[in-house]
C-alpha positions as CSV (number, residue, x, y, z in Angstrom):
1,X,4.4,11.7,-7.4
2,X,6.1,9.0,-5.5
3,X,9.1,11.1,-5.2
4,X,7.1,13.8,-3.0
5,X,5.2,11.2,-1.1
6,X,8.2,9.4,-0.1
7,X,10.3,12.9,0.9
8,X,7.3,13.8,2.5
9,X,7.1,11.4,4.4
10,X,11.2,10.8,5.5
11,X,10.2,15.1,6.9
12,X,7.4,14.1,8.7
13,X,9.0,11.3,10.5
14,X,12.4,13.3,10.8
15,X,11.0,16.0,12.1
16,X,9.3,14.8,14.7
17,X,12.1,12.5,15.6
18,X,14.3,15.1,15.8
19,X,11.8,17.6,18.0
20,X,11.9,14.5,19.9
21,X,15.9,13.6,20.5
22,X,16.8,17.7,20.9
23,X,14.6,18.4,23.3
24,X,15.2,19.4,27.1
25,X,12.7,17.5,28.1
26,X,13.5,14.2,29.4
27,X,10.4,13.4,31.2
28,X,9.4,9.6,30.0
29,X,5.0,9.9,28.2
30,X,2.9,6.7,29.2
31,X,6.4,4.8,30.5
32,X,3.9,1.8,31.1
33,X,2.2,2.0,27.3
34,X,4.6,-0.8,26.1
35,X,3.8,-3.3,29.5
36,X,0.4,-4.4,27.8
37,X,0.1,-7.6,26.9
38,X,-2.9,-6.3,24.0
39,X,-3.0,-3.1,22.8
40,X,-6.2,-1.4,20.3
41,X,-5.8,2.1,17.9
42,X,-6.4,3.4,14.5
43,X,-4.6,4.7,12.0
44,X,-5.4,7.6,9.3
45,X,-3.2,7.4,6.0
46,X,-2.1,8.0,2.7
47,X,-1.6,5.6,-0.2
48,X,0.4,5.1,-3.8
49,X,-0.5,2.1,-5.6
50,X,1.6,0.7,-9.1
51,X,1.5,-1.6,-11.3
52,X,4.3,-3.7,-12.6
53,X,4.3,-5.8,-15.7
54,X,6.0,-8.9,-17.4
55,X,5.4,-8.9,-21.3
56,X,4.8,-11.5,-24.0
57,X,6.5,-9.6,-26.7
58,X,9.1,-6.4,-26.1
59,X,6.6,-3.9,-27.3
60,X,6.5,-0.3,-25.5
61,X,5.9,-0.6,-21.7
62,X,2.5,0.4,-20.3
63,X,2.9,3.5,-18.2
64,X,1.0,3.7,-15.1
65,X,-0.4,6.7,-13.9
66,X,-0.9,7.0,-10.4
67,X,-2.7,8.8,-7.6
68,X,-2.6,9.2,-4.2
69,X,-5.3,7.5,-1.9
70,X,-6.8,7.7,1.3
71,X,-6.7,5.2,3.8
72,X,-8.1,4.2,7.2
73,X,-8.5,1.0,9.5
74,X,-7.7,-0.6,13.2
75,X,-5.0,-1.7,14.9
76,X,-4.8,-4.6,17.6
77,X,-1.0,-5.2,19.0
78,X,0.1,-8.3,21.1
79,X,3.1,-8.0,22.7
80,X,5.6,-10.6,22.6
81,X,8.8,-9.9,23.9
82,X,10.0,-6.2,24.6
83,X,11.3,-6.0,21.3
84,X,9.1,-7.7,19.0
85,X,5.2,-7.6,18.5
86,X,2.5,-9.2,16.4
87,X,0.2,-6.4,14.9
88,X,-3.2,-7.0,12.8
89,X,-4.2,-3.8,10.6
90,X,-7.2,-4.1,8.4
91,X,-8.2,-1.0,6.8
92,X,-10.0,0.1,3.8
93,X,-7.8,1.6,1.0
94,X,-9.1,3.4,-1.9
95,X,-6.9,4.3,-5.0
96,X,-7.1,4.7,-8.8
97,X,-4.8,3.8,-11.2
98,X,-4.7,4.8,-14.9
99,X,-3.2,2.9,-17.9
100,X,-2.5,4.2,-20.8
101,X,-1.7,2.2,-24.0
102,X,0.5,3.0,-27.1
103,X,-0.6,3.1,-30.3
104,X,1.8,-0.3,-31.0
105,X,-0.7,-2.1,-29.2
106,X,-3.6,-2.3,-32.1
107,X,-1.1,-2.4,-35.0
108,X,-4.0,-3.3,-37.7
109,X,-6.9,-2.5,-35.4
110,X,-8.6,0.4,-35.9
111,X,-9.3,2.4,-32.5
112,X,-10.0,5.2,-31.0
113,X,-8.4,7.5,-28.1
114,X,-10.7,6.7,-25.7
115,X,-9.3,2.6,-26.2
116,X,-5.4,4.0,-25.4
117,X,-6.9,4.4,-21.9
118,X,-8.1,2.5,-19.2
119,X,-9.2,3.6,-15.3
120,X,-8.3,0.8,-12.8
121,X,-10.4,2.1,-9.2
122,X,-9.6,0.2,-6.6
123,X,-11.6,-0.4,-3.1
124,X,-9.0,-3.0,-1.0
125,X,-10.3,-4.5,1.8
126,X,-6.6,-5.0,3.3
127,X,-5.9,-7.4,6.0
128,X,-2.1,-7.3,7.3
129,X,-0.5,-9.8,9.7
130,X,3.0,-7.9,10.5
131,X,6.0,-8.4,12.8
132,X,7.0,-5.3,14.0
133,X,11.0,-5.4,15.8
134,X,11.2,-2.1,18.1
135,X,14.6,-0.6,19.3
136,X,14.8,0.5,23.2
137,X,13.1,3.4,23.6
138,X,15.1,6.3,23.8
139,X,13.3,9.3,25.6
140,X,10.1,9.4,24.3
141,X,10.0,7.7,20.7
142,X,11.2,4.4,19.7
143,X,12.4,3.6,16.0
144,X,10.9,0.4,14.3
145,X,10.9,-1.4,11.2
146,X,7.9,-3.7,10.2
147,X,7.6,-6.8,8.0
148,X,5.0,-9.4,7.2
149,X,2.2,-11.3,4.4
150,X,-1.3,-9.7,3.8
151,X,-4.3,-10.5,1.8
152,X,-6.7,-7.9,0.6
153,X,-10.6,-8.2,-1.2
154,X,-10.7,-5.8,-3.6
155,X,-14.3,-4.9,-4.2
156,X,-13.7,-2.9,-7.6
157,X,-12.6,-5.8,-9.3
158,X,-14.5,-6.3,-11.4
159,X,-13.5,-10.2,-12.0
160,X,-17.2,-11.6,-12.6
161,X,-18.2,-9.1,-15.1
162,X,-19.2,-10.7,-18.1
163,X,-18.0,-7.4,-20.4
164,X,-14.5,-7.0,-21.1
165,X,-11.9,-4.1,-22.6
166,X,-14.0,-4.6,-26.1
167,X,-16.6,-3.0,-24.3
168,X,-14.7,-0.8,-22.1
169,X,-14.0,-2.7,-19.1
170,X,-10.8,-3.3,-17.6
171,X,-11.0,-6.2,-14.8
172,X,-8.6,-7.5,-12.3
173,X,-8.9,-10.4,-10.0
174,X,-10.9,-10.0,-6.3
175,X,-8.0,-11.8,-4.4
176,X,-4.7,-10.7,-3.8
177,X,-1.6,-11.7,-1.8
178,X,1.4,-9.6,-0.5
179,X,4.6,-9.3,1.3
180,X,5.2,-5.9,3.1
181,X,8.2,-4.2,4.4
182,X,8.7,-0.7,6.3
183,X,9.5,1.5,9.4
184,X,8.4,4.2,11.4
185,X,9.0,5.8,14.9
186,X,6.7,5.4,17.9
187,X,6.2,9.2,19.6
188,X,5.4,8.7,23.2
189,X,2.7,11.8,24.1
190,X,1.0,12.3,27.8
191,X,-2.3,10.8,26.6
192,X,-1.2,8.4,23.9
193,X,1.4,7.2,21.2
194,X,1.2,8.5,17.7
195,X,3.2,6.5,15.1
196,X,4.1,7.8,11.8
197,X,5.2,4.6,9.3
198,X,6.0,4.1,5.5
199,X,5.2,0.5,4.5
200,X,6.1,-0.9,0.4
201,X,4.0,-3.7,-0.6
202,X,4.1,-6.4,-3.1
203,X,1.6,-8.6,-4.7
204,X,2.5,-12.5,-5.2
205,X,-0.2,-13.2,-7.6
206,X,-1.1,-12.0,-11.0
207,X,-3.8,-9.7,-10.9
208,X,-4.9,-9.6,-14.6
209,X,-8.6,-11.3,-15.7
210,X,-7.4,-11.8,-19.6
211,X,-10.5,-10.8,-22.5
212,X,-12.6,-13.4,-23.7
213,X,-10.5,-12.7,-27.4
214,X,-7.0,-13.7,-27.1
215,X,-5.3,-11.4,-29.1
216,X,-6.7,-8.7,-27.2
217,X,-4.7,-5.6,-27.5
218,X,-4.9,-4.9,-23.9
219,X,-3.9,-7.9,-22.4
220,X,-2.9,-10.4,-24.5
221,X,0.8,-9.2,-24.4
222,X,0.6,-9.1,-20.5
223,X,2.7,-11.7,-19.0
224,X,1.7,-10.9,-16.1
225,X,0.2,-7.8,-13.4
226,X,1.4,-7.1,-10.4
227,X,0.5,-4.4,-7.7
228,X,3.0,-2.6,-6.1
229,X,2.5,0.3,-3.5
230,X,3.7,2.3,-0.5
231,X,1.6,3.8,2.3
232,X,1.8,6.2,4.7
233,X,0.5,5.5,7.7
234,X,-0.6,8.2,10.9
235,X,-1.3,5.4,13.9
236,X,-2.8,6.4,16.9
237,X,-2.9,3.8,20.1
């Protein structure tokens, strides 16, 4: 799954760039754009979240199923220099994630199929503070690479319920920190500038709220959790 979203994504943005370099026409879209001190958009996307784990004991890995999410939140640019800006994205991200267990895990517990399972949805509200270093422009698009911290409130969390995985509930903490990474290509268009961008983040924190029983079978061999994700963005400004 993230094989296709990541190809589909290097065709989008190759595509497009390419449209852009081959063509005749030279005429510079919105010259100006850039010349604002503040800039406001949106942006329409896609998203992958992960999970990646550091274990107690060297029992078999928990695999990680994942799906792909929908995303969608604001955009407010400063400009800095001509080559470097300051961009604030928060957007609402929505994912699921599903773990699944091997039987290793309750070696002398009895269980059931339903406990080698365990749905992790996700609602982040994700707030981004990203440096984003441009290349000149070159007709009408503009390659860029992005980096920067982030914080995001997840509201499925989950971290205050008072059941646990012994009665079915997998919980995760409300707060989380990241560093992000990516790039994308600014497309300069006669009424506005459309960027395409893929972005990898990576929590700092562990995410896992342990059960009450510690030798849980479900987390007490968890070192620690921590998300991992890539997004595809569609920005419009």
């Amino acid at each position: 799954m993230k094989r296709v979203f990541i190809i589909l994504a290097l065709l989008i943005v190759s595509q497009t760039a390419s449209a852009q370099l081959f063509s005749r026409e030279k005429i510079k879209n919105n010259e100006n754009f850039d010349k604002a001190r503040l800039s406001w958009g949106f942006f329409l996307g896609l998203n992958s979240y992960d999970y990646q784990f550091n274990y107690e004991e060297d029992l078999k890995d928990i695999l990680v199923e994942t799906n792909v999410g929908f995303s969608v939140g604001l955009v407010s640019n400063l400009r800095i220099t001509e080559y470097l800006d300051l961009r604030f994205e928060p957007g609402l991200f929505i994912t699921q994630r599903n773990l699944m267990y091997d039987p290793s895990y309750f070696n002398g517990i009895e269980f059931n199929n339903s406990d080698l399972l365990r749905e992790v949805k996700s609602t982040y509200v994700h707030f981004p503070l990203l440096l984003k270093v441009s290349t000149k422009r070159l007709n009408n698009f503009k390659p860029f690479i992005l980096a920067g911290i982030s914080t995001s409130l997840n509201l499925s969390s989950n971290e205050e319920n008072p059941d646990d995985n012994s009665a079915g509930q997998f919980r995760t903490k409300k707060n989380v920190l990241f560093y992000e990474l990516g790039f994308g290509i600014d497309f300069y268009n006669q009424w506005f500038k459309f960027s395409p961008s893929i972005r990898g983040v990576f929590a700092l924190n562990d995410e896992l709220v342990r059960d009450v029983d510690p030798d849980s079978p479900w987390t007490s061999n968890i070192t620690t959790m921590k998300t991992r994700g890539i997004f595809l963005n569609f920005t419009f400004q």
